[in-house]
N, C-alpha and C positions, 0 to 999 in steps of 0.2 A: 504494500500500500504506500504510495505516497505522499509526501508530507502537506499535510493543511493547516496551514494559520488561520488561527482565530482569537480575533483580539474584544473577546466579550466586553466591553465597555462599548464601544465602537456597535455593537449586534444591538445590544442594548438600546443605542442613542437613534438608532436607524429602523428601531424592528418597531416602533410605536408605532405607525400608521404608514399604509403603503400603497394605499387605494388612490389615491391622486398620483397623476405619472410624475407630477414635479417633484415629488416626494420619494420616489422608488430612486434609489442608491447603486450606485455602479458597484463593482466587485467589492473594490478596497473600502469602500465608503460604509459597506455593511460589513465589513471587518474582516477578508478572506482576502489571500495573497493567490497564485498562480504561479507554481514553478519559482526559481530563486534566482536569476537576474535582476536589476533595479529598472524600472518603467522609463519612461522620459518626462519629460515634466508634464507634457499633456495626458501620456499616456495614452495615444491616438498612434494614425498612422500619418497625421500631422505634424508628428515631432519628425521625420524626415524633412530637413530643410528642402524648401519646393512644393510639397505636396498640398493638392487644393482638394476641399468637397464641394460638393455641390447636389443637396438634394430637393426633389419636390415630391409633396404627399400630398395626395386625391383623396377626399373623403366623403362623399357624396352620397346622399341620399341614403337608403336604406342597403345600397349593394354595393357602393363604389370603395373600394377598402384597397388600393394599388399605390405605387408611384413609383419616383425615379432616383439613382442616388450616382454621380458621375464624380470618376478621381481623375484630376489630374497627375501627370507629371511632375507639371510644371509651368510656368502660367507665360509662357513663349508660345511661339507658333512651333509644335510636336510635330506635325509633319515635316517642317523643314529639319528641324533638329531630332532628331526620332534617340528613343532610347530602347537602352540594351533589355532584354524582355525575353521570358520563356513560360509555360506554360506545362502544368504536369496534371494528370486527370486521375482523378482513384475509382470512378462508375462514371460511363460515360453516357448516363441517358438525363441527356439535358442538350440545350440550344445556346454553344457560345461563339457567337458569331465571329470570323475573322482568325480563329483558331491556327487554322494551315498557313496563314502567311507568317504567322509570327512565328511557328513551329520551323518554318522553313528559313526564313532569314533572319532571327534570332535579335529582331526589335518590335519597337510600337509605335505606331506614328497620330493616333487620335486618344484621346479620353478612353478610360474605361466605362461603360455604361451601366447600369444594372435594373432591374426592371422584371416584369413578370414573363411567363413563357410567349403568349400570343400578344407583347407587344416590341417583341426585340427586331419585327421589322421596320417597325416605324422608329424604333432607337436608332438602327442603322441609318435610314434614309434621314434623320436628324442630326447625327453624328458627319455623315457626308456634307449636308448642307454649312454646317458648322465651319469644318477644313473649306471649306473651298469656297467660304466666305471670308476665312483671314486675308488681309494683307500678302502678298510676297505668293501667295497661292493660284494665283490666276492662270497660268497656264497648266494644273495641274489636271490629272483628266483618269489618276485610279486612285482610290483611297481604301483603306482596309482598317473599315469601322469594328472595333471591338465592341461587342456587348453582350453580357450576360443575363443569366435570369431565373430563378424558380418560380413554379407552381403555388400563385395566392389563392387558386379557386376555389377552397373550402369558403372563407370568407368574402372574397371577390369575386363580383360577377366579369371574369376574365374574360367569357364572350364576345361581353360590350367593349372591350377593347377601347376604355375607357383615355387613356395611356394619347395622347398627342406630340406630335411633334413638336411646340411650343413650350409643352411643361420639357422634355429632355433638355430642349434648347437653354429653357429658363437656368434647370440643373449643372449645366455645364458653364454659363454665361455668370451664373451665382457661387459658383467654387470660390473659397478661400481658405488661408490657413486658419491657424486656431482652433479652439473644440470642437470637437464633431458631434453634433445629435445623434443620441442613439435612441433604439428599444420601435418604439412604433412609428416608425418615420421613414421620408422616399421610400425606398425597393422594397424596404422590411415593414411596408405600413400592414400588409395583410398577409404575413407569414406566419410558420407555428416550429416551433422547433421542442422536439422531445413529448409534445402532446401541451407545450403550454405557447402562450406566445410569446414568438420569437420576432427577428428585426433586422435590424442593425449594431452591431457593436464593432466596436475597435477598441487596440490597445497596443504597447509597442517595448521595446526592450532595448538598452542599450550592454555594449560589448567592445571591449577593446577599440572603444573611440569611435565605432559604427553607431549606428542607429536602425534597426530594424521596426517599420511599422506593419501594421495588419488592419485591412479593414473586411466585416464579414458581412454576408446576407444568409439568414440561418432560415432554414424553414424544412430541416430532418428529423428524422427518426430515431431512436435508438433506445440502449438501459442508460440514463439520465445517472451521472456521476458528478460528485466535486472533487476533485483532491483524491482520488479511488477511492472515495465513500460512495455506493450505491445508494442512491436516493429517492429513485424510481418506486419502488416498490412503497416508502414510506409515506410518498406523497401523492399514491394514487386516491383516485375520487373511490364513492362507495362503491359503483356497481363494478368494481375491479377491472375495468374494460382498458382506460384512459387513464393516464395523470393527470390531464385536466380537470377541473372542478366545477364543469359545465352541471348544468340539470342535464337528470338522467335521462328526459326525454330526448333530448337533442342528441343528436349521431354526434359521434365521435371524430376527431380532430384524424386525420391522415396517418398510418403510422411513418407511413417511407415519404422522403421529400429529398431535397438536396440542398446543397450548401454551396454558395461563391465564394473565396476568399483572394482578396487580392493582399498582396504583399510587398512593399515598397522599401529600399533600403538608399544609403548614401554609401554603402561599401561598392568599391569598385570593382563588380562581378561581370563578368562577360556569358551569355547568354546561356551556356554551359550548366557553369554554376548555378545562376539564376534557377534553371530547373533542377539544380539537388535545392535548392533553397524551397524552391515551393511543393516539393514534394513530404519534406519537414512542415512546412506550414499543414497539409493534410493532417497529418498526428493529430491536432488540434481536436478536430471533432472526435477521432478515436479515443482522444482523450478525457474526452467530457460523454465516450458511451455510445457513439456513432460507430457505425459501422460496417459502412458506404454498400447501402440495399437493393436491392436488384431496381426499384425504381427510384435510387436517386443519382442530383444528376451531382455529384461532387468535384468541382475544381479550382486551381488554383495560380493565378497569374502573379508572377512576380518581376518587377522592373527595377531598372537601377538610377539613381538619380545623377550618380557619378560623373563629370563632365570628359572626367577620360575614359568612359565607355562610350559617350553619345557617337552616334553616327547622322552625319550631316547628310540633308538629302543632294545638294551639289554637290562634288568631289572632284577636284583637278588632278590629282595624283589616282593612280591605279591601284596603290598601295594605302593601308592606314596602320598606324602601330597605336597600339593599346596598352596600360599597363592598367595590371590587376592584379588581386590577390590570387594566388599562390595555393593547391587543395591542402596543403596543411594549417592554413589559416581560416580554412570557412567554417570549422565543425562547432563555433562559440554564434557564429552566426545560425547555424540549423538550432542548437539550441531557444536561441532567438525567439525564431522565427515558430518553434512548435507551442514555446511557452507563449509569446504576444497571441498565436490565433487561439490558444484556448481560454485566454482570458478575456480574447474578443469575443466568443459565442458566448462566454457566462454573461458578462457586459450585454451583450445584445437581450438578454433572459432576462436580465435584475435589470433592463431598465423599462421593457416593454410592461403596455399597460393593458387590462382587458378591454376586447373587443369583441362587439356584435356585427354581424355583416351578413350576406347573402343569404336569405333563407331560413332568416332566421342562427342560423350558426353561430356559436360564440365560440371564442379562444381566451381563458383566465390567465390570468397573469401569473406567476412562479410565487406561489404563497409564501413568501418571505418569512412571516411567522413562524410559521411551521415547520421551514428547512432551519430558520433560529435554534427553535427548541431539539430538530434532530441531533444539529450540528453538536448542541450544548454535550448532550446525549454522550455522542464519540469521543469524547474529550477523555 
């Protein structure tokens, strides 16, 4: 079992009331650590200098439970300047657009998107209009929009394809640095992760003068863990079906879903690496109980901020030299990188708030109370 902190004064001061989303407490805030590296000061995937959010949440009417959540780079023109980028998949049933180009030449040249399954066509044709609306871009005439997505439809009426080109646009046009919203917001406004709802979370980890961040979109399945404390079973509702704490008339939250994670670093990794990097960041969800199910779609994109990896989209020379770390320097960074994404999916749990949506369907939020008094319990 691995090791859990818990600093009961801190569970205490945070466990009073958790029914208001303003009030629900990120990991550390309710008094539980993630792994033993030290965070960054935001504890986002923000603390990578460069890195922007940007997201929008659609809340509409009785079914409208979607939205968008877009990272930058870096707040230049990406296509001209594209960065070093790779791409690792643990269940590949999911829709992430743009996938093969970056698998193949080993950068990124647009935002990453995130968003629900049936609206990652219109993220693209947003994400295109975007590039090719910058400055310096005019004669440009292929772009290779990335965007990701899982499955909101339990709570979203995903049909209506609610999801515009405008709110993406807004997403990405609204990126910046500093804290990033998490729990019921953009991508993660109508997700469920582990039968509670799930969101958006981030968190990040510094190392040997690097900075590793992680941003997630959580909306899977699995036996729900903190710290290797099994929790699932303690926190299920009565009819033993669910952990969620729906009425027992209401169907049951999904068990399989999937996960985005994207992972941003300032180490200068060449696209290589990048994919042992993000193949560590998967651990994450295994680590919080996931355990990537025949229908989800699990993936995990990771880029480098580094200015001696970027590759320029001119180039006069035939040649470019690159320095970078060395594989006996990366294995503080995989650590990183597994600890920041599992403290992202908790983050995404402990901030998300209950929601009603399509059909009546609800998703309850991670009874805080109650994983309090287990936790006390294990001590």
């Amino acid at each position: 079992m691995r090791t859990l902190s818990i600093v009961l004064p801190l569970l205490v001061m945070f466990g009073i009331a958790v029914s208001a989303p303003q009030e629900r407490p990120r990991l550390r805030e309710f008094g539980l650590t993630a792994g033993t590296l030290p965070p960054g000061p935001l504890n986002a995937i923000t603390d990578v200098a460069g890195v922007l959010v940007g997201q929008t949440t659609l809340v509409e009417g009785a079914s409208i439970r979607t939205g968008v959540t877009a990272i930058l780079p870096h707040g230049g023109n990406i296509f001209q300047d594209k960065v070093a980028a790779a791409i690792s998949v643990a269940n590949g049933f999911g829709k992430l657009a743009g996938s093969t180009q970056v698998e193949e030449l080993g950068v990124l040249e647009t935002p990453i998107v995130l968003t629900n399954t049936l609206s990652v066509p219109t993220a693209a044709d947003a994400v295109i209009d975007y590039i090719l609306g910058l400055p310096g871009n005019e004669r440009v005439e292929s772009v290779n929009p990335v965007v990701g997505e899982t499955n909101d439809g339990f709570l979203n009426d995903i049909r209506g394809r609610a999801v515009t080109k405008e709110n993406v646009l807004a997403a990405i046009r609204g990126a910046k640095g500093g804290p990033v919203e998490e729990g019921t917001v953009g991508a993660g406004t109508g997700t469920i992760c582990y039968g509670f709802k799930g969101g958006i979370g981030t968190a990040s980890r510094v190392t040997g003068g690097w900075t590793v961040g992680v941003l997630v979109q959580t909306n899977h399945g699995g036996v729900f863990q903190i710290g290797g404390i099994p929790v699932a079973e303690k926190l299920r509702r009565g009819n033993g079906k669910s952990p969620a704490a729906a009425m027992d008339a209401a169907p049951d939250p999904p068990s399989e879903g999937s996960c985005m994670i994207i992972v941003a670093t300032d180490a200068p990794l060449d696209a290589r690496n990048l994919k042992r990097l993000a193949k560590r960041a998967l651990l994450g969800i295994a680590r919080t109980g996931g355990y990537y199910a025949n229908g989800s779609g699990d993936y995990a994109v990771a880029f480098s901020t580094a200015k001696e990896v970027r590759v320029p989209h001119q180039q006069q020379s035939p040649t470019q030299t690159f320095t970078v770390l060395r594989n006996d320097a990366v294995s503080p960074l995989f650590l990183a990188a597994a600890e920041a994404a599992e403290e992202a999916i908790l983050n995404s749990l402990f901030k998300a708030h209950r929601v009603e949506g399509k059909g009546g369907h609800a998703a309850e939020a991670l009874p805080l109370d109650k994983l309090r008094d287990l936790l006390k319990k294990q001590k």
